[in-house]
Every structure is written in C-alpha cells, then in structure tokens.
C-alpha positions as a Markdown table, in Angstrom:
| # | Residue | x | y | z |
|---|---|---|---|---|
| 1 | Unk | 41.7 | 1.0 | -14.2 |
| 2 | Unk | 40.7 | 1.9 | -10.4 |
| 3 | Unk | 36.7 | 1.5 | -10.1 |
| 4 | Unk | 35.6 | 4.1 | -7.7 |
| 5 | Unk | 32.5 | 3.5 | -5.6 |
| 6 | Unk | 30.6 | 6.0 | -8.0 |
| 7 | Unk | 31.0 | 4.2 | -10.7 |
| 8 | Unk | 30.2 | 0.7 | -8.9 |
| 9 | Unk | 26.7 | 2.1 | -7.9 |
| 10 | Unk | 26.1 | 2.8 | -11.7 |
| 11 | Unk | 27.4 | -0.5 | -12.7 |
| 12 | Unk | 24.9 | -2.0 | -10.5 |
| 13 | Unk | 21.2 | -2.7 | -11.3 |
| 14 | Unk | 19.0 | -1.2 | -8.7 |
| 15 | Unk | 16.3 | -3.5 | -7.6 |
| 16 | Unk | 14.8 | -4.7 | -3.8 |
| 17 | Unk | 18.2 | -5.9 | -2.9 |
| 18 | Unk | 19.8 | -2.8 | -4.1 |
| 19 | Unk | 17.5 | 0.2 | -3.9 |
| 20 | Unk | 17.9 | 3.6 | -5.4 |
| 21 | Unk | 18.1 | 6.7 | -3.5 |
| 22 | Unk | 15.2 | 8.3 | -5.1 |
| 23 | Unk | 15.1 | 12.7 | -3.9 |
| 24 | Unk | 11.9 | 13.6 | -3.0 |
| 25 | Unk | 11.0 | 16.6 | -5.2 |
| 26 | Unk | 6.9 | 17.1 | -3.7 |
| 27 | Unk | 5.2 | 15.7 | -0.8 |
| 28 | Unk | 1.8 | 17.5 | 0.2 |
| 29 | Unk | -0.9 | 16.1 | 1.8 |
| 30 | Unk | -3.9 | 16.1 | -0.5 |
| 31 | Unk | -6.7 | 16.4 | 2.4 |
| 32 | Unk | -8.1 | 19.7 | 2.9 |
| 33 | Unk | -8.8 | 21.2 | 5.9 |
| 34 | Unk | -11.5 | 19.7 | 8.2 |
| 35 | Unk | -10.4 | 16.1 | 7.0 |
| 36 | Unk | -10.2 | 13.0 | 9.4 |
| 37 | Unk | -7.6 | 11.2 | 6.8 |
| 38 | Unk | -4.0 | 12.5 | 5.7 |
| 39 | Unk | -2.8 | 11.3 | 2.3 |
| 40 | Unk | 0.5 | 12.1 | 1.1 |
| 41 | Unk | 1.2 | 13.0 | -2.4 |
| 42 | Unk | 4.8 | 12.1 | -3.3 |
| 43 | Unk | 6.7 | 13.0 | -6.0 |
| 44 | Unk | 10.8 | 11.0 | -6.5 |
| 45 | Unk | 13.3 | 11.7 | -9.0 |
| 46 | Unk | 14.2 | 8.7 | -10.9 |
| 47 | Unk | 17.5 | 10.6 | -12.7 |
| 48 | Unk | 20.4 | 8.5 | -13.3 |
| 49 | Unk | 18.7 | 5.5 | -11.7 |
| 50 | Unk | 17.7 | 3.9 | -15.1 |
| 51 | Unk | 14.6 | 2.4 | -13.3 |
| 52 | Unk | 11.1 | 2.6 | -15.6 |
| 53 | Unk | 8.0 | 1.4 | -15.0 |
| 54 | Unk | 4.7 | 0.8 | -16.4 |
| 55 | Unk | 1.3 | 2.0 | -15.4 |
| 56 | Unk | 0.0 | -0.7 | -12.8 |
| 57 | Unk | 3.6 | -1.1 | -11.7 |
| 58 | Unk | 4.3 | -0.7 | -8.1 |
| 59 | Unk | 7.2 | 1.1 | -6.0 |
| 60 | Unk | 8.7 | -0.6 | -3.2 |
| 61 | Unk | 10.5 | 1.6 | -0.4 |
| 62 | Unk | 12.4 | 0.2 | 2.3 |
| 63 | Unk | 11.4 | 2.2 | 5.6 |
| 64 | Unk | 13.2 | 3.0 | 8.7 |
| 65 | Unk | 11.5 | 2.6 | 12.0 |
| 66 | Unk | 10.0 | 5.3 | 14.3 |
| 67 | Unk | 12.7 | 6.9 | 16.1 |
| 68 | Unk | 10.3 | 7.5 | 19.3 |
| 69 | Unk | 9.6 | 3.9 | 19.3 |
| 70 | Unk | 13.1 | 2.8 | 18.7 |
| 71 | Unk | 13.6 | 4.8 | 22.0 |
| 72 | Unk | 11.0 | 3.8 | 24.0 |
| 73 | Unk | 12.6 | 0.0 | 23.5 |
| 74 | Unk | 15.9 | 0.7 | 24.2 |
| 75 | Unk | 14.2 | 2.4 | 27.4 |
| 76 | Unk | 11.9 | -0.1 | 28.5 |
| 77 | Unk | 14.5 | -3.1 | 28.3 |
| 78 | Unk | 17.5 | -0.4 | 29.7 |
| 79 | Unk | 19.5 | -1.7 | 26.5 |
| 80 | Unk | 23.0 | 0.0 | 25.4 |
| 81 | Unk | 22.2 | 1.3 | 21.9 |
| 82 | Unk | 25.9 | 1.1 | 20.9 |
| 83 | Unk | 25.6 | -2.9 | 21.9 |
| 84 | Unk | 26.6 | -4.3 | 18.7 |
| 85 | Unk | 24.5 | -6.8 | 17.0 |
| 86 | Unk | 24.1 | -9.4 | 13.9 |
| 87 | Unk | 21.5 | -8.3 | 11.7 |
| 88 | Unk | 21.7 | -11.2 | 8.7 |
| 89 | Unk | 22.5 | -14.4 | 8.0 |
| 90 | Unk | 25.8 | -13.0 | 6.4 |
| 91 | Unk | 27.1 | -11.8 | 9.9 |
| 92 | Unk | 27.1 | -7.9 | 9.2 |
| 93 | Unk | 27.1 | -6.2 | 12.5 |
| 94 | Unk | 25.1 | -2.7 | 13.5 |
| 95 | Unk | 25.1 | -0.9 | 16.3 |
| 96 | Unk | 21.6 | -1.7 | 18.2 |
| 97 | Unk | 20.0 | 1.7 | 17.9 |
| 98 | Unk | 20.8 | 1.9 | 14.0 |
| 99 | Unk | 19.5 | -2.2 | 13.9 |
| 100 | Unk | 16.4 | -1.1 | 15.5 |
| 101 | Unk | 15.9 | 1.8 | 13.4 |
| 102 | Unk | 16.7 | 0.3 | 10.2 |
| 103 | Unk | 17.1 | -3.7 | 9.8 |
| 104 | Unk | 14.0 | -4.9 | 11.7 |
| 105 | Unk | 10.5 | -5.3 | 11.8 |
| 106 | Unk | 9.4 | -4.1 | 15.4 |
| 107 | Unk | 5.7 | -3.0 | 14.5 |
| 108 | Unk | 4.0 | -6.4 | 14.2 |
| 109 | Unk | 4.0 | -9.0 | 16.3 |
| 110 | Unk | 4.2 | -13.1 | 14.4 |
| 111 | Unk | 3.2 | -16.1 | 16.0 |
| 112 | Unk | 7.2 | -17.5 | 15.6 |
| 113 | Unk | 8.5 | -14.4 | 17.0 |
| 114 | Unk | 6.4 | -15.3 | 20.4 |
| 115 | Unk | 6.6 | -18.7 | 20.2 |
| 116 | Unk | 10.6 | -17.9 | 20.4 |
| 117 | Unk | 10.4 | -15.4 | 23.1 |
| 118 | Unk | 8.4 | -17.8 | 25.6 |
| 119 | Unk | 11.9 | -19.6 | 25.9 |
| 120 | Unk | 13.4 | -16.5 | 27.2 |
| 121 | Unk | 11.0 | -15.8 | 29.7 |
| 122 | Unk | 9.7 | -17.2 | 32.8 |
| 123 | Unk | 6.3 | -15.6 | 32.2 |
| 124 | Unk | 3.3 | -18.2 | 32.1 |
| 125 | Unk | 1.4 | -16.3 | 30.8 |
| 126 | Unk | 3.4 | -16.2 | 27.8 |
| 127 | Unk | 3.9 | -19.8 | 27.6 |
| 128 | Unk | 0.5 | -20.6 | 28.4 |
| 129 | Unk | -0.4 | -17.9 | 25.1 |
| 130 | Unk | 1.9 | -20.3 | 22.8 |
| 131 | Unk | 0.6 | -23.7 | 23.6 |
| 132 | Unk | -1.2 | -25.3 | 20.8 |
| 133 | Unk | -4.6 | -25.5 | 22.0 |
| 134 | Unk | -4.2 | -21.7 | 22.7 |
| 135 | Unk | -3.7 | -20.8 | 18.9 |
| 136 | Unk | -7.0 | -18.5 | 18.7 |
| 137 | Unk | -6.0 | -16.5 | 22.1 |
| 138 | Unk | -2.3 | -16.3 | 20.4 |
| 139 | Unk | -3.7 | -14.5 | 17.2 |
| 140 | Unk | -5.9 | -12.4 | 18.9 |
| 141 | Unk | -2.7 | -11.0 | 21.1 |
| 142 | Unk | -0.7 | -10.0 | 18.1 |
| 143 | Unk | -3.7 | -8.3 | 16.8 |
| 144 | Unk | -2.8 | -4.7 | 16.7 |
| 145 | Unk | 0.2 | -5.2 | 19.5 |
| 146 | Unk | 4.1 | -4.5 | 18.3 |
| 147 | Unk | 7.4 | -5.5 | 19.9 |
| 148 | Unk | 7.0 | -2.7 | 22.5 |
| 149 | Unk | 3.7 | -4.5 | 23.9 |
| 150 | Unk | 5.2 | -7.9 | 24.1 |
| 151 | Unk | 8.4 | -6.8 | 26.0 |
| 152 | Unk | 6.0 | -4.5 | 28.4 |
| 153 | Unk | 3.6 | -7.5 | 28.8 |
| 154 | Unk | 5.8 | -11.0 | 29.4 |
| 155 | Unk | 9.1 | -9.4 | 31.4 |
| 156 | Unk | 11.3 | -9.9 | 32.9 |
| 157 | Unk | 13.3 | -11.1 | 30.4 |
| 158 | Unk | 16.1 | -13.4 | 31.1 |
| 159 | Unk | 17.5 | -12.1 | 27.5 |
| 160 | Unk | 19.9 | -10.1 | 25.8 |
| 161 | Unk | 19.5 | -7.6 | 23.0 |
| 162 | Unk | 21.3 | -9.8 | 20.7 |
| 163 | Unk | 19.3 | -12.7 | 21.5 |
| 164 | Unk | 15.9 | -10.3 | 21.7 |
| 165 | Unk | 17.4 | -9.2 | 18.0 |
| 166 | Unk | 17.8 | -12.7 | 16.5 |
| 167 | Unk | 14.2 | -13.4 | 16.8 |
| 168 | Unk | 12.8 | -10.4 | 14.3 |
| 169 | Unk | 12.4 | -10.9 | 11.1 |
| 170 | Unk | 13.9 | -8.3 | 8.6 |
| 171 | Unk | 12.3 | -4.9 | 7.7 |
| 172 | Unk | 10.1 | -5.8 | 4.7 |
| 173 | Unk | 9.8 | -2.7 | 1.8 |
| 174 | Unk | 6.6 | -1.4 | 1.6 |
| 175 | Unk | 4.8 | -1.6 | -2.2 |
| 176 | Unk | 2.5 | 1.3 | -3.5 |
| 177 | Unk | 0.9 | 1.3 | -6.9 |
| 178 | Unk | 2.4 | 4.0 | -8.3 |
| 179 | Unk | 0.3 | 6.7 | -9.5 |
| 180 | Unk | 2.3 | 8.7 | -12.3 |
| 181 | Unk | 2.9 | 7.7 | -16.4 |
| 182 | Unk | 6.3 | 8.3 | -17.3 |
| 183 | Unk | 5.9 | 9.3 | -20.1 |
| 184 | Unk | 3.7 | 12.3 | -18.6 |
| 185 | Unk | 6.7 | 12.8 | -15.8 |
| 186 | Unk | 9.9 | 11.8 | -17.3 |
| 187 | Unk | 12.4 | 10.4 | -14.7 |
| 188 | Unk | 10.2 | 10.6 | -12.1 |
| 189 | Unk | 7.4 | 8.6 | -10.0 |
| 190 | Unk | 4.3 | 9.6 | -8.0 |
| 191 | Unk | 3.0 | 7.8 | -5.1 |
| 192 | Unk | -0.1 | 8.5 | -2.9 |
| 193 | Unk | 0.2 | 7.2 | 0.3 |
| 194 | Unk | -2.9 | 7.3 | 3.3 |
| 195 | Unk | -1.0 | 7.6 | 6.7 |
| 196 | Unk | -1.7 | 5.4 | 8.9 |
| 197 | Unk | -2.2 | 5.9 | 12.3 |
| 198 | Unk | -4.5 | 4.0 | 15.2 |
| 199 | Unk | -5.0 | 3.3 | 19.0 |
| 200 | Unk | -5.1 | 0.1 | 20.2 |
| 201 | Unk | -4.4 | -1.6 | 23.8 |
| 202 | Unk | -3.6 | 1.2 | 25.4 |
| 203 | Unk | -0.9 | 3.4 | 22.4 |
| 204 | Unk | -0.9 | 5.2 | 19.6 |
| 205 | Unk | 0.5 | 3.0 | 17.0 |
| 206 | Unk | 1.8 | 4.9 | 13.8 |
| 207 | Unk | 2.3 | 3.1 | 10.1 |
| 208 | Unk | 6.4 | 2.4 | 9.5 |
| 209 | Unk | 6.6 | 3.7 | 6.2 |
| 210 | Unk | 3.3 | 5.6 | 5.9 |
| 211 | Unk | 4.0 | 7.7 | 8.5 |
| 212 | Unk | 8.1 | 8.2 | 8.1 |
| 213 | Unk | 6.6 | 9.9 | 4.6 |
| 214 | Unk | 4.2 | 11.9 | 6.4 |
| 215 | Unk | 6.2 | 13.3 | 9.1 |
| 216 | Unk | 9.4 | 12.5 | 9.2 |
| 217 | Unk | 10.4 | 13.3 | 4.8 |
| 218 | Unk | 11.1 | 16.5 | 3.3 |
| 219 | Unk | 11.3 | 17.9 | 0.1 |
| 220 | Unk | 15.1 | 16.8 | -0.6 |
| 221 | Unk | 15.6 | 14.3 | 1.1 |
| 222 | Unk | 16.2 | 10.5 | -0.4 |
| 223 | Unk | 13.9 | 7.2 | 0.5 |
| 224 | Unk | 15.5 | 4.1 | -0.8 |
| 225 | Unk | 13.1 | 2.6 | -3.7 |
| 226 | Unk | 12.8 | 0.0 | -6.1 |
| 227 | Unk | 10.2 | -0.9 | -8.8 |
| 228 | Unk | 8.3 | -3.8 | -8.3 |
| 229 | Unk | 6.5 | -4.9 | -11.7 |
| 230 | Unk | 2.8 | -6.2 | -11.7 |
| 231 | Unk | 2.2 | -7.9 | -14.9 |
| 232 | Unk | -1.4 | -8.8 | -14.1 |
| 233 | Unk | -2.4 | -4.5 | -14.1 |
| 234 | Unk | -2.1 | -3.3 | -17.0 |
| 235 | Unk | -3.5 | -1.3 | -19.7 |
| 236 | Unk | -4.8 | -3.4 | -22.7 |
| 237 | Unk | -2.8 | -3.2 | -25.6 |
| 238 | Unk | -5.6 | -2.1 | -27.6 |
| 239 | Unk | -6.1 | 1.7 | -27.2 |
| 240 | Unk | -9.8 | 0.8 | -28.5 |
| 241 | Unk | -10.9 | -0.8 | -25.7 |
| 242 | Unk | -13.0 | 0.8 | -22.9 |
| 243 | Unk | -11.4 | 0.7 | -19.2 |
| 244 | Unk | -13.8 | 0.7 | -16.1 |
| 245 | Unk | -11.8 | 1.7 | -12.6 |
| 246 | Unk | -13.3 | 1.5 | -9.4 |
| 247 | Unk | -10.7 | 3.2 | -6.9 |
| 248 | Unk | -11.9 | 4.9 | -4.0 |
| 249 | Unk | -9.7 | 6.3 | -1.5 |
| 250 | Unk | -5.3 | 5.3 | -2.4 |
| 251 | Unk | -6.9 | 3.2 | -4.7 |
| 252 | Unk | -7.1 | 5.8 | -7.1 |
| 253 | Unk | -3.4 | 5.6 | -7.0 |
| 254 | Unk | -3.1 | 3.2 | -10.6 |
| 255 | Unk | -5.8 | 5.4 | -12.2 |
| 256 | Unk | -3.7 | 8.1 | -12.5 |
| 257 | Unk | -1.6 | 6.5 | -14.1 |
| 258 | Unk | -4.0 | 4.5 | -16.5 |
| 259 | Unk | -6.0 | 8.3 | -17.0 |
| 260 | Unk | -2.5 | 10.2 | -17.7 |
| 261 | Unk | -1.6 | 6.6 | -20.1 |
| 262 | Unk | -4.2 | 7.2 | -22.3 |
| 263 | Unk | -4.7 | 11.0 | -22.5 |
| 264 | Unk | -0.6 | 11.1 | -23.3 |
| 265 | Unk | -1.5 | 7.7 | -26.1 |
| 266 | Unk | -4.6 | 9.5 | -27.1 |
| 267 | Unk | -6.0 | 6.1 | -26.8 |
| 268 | Unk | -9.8 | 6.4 | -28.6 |
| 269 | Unk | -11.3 | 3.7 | -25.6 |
| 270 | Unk | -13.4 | 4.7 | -23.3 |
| 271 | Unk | -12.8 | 5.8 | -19.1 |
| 272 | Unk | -14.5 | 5.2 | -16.8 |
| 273 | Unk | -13.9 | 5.9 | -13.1 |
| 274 | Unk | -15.4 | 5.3 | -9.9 |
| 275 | Unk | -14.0 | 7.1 | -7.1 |
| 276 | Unk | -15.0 | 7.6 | -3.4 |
| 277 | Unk | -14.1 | 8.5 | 0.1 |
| 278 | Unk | -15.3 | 10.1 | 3.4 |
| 279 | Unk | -16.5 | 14.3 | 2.5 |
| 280 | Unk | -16.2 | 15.6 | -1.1 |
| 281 | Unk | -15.2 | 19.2 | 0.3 |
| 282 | Unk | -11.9 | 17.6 | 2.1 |
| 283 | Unk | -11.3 | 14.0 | 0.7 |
| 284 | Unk | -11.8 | 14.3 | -2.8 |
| 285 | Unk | -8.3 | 13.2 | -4.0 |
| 286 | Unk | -6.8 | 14.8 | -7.2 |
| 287 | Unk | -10.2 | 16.6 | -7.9 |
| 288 | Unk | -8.9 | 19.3 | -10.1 |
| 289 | Unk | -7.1 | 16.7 | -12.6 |
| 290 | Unk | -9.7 | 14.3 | -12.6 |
| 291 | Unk | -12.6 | 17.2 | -13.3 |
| 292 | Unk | -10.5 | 18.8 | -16.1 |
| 293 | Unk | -10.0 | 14.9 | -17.9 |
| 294 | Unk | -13.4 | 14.7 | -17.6 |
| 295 | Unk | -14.1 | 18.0 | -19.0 |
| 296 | Unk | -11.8 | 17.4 | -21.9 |
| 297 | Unk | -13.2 | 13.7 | -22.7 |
| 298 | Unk | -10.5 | 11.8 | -21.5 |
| 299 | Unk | -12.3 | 10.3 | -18.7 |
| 300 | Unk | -15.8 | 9.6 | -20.2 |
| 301 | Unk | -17.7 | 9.0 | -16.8 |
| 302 | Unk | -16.8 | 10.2 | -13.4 |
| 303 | Unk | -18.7 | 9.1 | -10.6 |
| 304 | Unk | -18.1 | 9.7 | -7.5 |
| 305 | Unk | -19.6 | 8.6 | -3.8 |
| 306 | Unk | -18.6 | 10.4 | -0.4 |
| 307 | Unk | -20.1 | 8.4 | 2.1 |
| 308 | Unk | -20.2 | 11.2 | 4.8 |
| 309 | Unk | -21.9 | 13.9 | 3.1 |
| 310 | Unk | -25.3 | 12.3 | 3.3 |
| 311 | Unk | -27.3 | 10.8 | 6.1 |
| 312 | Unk | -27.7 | 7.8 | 4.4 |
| 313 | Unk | -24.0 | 6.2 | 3.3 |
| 314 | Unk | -23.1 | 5.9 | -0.1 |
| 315 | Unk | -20.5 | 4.1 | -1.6 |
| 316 | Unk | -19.0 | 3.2 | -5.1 |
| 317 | Unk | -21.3 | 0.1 | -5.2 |
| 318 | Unk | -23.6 | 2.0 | -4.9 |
| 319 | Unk | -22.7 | 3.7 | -7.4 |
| 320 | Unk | -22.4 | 1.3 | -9.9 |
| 321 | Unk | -25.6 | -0.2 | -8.9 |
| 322 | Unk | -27.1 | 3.5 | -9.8 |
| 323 | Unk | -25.6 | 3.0 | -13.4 |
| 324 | Unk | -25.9 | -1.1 | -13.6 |
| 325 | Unk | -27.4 | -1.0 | -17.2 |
| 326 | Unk | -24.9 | 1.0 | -19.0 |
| 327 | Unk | -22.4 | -0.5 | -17.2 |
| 328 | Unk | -23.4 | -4.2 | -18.3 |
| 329 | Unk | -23.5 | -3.0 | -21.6 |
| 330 | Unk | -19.7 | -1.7 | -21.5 |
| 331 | Unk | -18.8 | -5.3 | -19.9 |
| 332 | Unk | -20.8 | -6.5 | -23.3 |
| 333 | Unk | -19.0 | -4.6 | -25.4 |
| 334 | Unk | -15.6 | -5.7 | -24.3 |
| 335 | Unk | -14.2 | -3.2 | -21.4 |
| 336 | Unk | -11.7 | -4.1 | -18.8 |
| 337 | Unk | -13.1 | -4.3 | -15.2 |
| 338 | Unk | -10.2 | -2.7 | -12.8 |
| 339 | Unk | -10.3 | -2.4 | -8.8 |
| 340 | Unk | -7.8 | -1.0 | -6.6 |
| 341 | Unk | -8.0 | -0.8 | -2.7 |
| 342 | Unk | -9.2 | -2.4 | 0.2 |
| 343 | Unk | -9.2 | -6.2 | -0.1 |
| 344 | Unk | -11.1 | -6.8 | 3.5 |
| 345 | Unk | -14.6 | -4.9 | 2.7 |
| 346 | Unk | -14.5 | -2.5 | -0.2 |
| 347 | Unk | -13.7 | -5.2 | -2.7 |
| 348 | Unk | -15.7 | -8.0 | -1.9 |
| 349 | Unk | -18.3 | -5.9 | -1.7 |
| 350 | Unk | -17.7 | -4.2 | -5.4 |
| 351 | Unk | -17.6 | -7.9 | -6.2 |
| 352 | Unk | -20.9 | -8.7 | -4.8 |
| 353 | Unk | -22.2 | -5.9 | -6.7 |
| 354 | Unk | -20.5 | -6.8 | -10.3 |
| 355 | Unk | -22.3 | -10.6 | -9.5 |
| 356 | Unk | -25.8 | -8.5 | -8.9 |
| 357 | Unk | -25.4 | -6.4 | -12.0 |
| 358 | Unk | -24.5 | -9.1 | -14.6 |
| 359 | Unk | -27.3 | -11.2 | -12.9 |
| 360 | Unk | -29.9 | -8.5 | -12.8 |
| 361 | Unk | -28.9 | -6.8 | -16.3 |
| 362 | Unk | -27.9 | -10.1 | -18.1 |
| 363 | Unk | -30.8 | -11.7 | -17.0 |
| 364 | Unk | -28.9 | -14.5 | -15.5 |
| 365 | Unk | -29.2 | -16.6 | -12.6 |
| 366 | Unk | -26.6 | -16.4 | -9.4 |
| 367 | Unk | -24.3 | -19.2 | -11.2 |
| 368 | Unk | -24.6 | -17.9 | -14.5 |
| 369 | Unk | -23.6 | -14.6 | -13.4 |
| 370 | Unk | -20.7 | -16.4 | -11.3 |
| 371 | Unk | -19.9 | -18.2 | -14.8 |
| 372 | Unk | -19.5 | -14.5 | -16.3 |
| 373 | Unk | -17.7 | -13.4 | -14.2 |
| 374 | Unk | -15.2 | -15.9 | -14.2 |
| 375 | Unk | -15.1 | -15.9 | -17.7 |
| 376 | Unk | -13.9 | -12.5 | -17.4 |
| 377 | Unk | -11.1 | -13.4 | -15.3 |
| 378 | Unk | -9.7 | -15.8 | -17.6 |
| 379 | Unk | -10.0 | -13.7 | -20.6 |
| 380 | Unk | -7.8 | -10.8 | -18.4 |
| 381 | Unk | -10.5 | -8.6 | -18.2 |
| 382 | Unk | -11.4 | -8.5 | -14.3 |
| 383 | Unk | -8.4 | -7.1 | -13.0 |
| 384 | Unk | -7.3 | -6.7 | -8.7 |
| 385 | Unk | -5.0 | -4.8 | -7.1 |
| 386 | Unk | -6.0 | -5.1 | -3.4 |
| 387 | Unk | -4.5 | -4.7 | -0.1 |
C-alpha cells in the first residue's frame, strides 16, 4: 500500500520539530481607540491536528521574518536573493531570500554572532568591540541593534552571503501562554499577543512574531504551531481550593483559561484576579467576559489598576496592598498564588509586595516572611509565568 504525503502528515506527531498548520479563525486587536498599545486576540483551529492542551499550557509558533527587513539586507549588502544557501547542519539548501525570511534569526544581535563577524571584516572598530576587556561595551552594542545595524555599522565586508548566513543562529518559535480552555473552545486555541514595536539607534524595530500576527495574518490563513506544556502552571486538582491571579497587561493571557477552567468544572474555590494596564476606557483587556464572571460569581474579586487614569500611578501592587488583610487570610486558608507577565519590573515588584503583606498581616519579621514565602513555593502554591 502507497502512503501518500496526506496520510504521512497524519501519521506524524506534530510537535516543535514538526508544527501544525493551525488556520486562523479570529484576530482583532482588543485596544480601543485612543490606546498607545495593540494586542492581538487570536483565535487557531486545532482540527485534525490531535494537539490538546491544558490551562497554563503554552503555544509555540514558528515566525517568518519581516519581509521589509529581509529587503532592506539583501539591499544594503547588494546580495542575489536566489544565491543559494545551507541553512542546517543537515545540508538542506534555500534560496537566500526565503533563508532570510524563514530559517534565521536576524532581529537580535549575540555576542558569538559578532565575535564571528570581526573575522570577516577589517573594521577595528569591530574587533576592538569583541576583545575581552571590552565585554560591557560589546553588550551594550547588541542592546536593541539587529543584523541590519551590524552590517550598516562594521562594512565593508570581505564576506559572502553564505558565509554571512553560517553565522545566524536558527529562527527560535515564539511561546505564548495560551489563553482559551478546551473544553470551553473545542479544537481550538486562543492567544493574546501585545505587538511589539520600538525605536532605537536610529530605526523602527518591529517584534518577529508579534508583529507578523499583527499585520501581516489574516483571518484564514495558517501560522505553524505547536504546544509547549508547562507542568509547573496549573490548576490545583482540588476544585476547592481558592486561586489568586495577578495578570496585568498579556499576562492575563493564563487567566482566561484558569476563569473559563473552572466556570466549565464548576469548581466551588474561590477567584481572584488582579488585572491592570495603561487607561481602563482603551486597555482594559477582555472587559466584558471578565465583568460578566464576576457578575455571575465565578470570579469572586476583580480588581483592577490602570495606571494612567490617575495623576498619581497605580498599579496591581498597589492593589493588593489596598486589600493585604483579606488577602493574607486567603494565603492562610490555602489559595494558590499565580503571576503572569513581566519578569524585569512588574514581578519583582508584586513579589516585594507579597513579602510586605505576609510581614505586615502575619506579623512576621522580613525573614520570616521570606521563610513563608518560600514555604509556599515548595508546597506549589507560588506559581510564575514570567517573561
């Protein structure tokens, strides 16, 4: 019997190294007008992928490169985008223009990759940049810069593309906690994604996969995904139990999934969420779903802290600072402590918080309350998903 190439892609387990072509059935932005941030709700079809997932799960999606900055390399370095070139260790061969779009990561900028270009160079200034002693300047360089601004910077080069190529490291999928139960959207997954887009030295720098969802997908077409399972986010066992979930901005992202979880369960444990971001009129993500769950019970608390709609900024540590002694007593009576979001500020400083309230409320001292904390942690109940 004669296995066609259909039935081979069934056959196959679909995982990182062999993604599914999920169709994208919704993607709206969820800002409203006036709002300095655009974040993409996605919605993929799962159908005949046999993938599942669990809430706390993430999805991984392999992203193609900008196709204006693909150009503007192949421009900059006058490079032939037929040239063909290598683009693993297993010798398969691309065209250069398809390599650059697809098999590479040309948006950041490693300490190997310029150690390896100072040899192909005569720039001192490059080769100065890589010496040892110059390991601070070096990191400071790739700060923010991309491929584009190392070829513009250091020429000329005494390089092919091939040889230019061989230095990059392979695209890397992108992984969002997915924001959807299952069992609420059968054969399907949710994502919310914030696009990412800054200035620095000089360009506008755009987010690979971030911004090839915001601009560049449409309703039908596929993305290449894969679930990537998180066994230290999840939902307790025991629908009893009482959930905190601090998740401003895409860090709300897992709650949804916890909140649609336990509404579907009917689980009889408490909710509680803490949610923030910049104006409630245009950055208050999923309002109307999170309002009704809170008007039907599901979600027991819902605070919420928009830091630019008063003079003075508030955030959700604030927050929780505002309700510290109810909020001790749910620790004390067993709940789950969840944070999603940013690792750099908005979690340390909802940790420094947590450390404050079991301190202040417990009546302990700074070790003690470092003690309780940690204490938490080992019994699963302080629970991070940051980025």
């Amino acid at each position: 019997m004669q296995i066609t190439k259909e039935d081979k892609s069934v056959l196959l387990t679909y995982s990182r190294t062999n993604p599914f072509p999920g169709r994208v059935i919704k993607n709206v932005n969820l800002n409203r007008l006036g709002s300095k941030k655009e974040t993409r709700h996605i919605e993929l079809s799962l159908e005949g992928s046999g993938l599942s997932y669990n809430p706390g799960d993430a999805l991984g999606i392999v992203p193609s490169n900008d196709p204006e900055l693909v150009a503007a390399l192949l421009e900059e370095m006058q490079w032939d985008e037929d040239t063909i070139v290598t683009i693993n260790k297993q010798g398969e061969t691309l065209p250069l223009k398809d390599a650059l779009t697809n098999s590479f990561e040309i948006t950041l900028l490693s300490k190997k990759v310029l150690q390896q270009a100072a040899e192909l160079t005569d720039n001192e200034e490059l080769k100065n940049l890589v010496l040892v002693e110059n390991a601070h300047k070096l990191k400071e360089y790739a700060d923010g810069r991309d491929l584009l601004d190392m070829l513009w910077d250091f020429g000329p080069w005494k390089a092919s593309a091939r040889e230019i190529v061989s230095l990059l490291r392979k695209m890397p999928p992108r992984l969002y906690s997915i924001a959807s139960s299952i069992a609420a959207h059968p054969g399907e997954v949710h994502l919310t994604i914030g696009a990412v887009r800054y200035t620095a030295h000089g360009r506008n720098h755009k987010g690979v996969c971030s911004v090839q969802v915001a601009e560049r997908v449409q309703e039908g077409d596929t993305l290449p995904v894969f679930i990537q399972p998180n066994k230290h986010f999840r939902l307790p066992e025991d629908h009893d139990q009482d959930i905190i979930m601090v998740g401003p901005g895409t860090g709300i992202a897992p709650f949804r999934s916890f909140i649609e979880e336990r509404a579907l369960n009917k689980s009889t444990g408490r909710n509680w969420l803490f949610f923030g971001d910049q104006y409630s009129a245009s950055d208050f993500l999923y309002q109307d779903e999170l309002e009704k769950y809170h008007q039907l019970g599901v979600l027991t608390k819902l605070d919420t802290a928009f830091s630019r709609d008063t003079e003075k900024k508030v955030y959700v540590q604030d927050k929780m600072e505002e309700n510290s002694k109810e909020l001790y007593e749910w620790l004390e009576n067993g709940a789950i402590f969840y944070v999603c979001g940013d690792k750099a500020h908005m979690a340390k400083d909802v940790h420094n918080m947590l450390l404050q309230i079991i301190e202040k409320e417990g009546d302990r001292t700074a070790e003690e309350a470092e003690t309780y904390l940690n204490d938490l942690k080992k019994q699963g109940r302080y629970k991070r998903d940051v980025y």
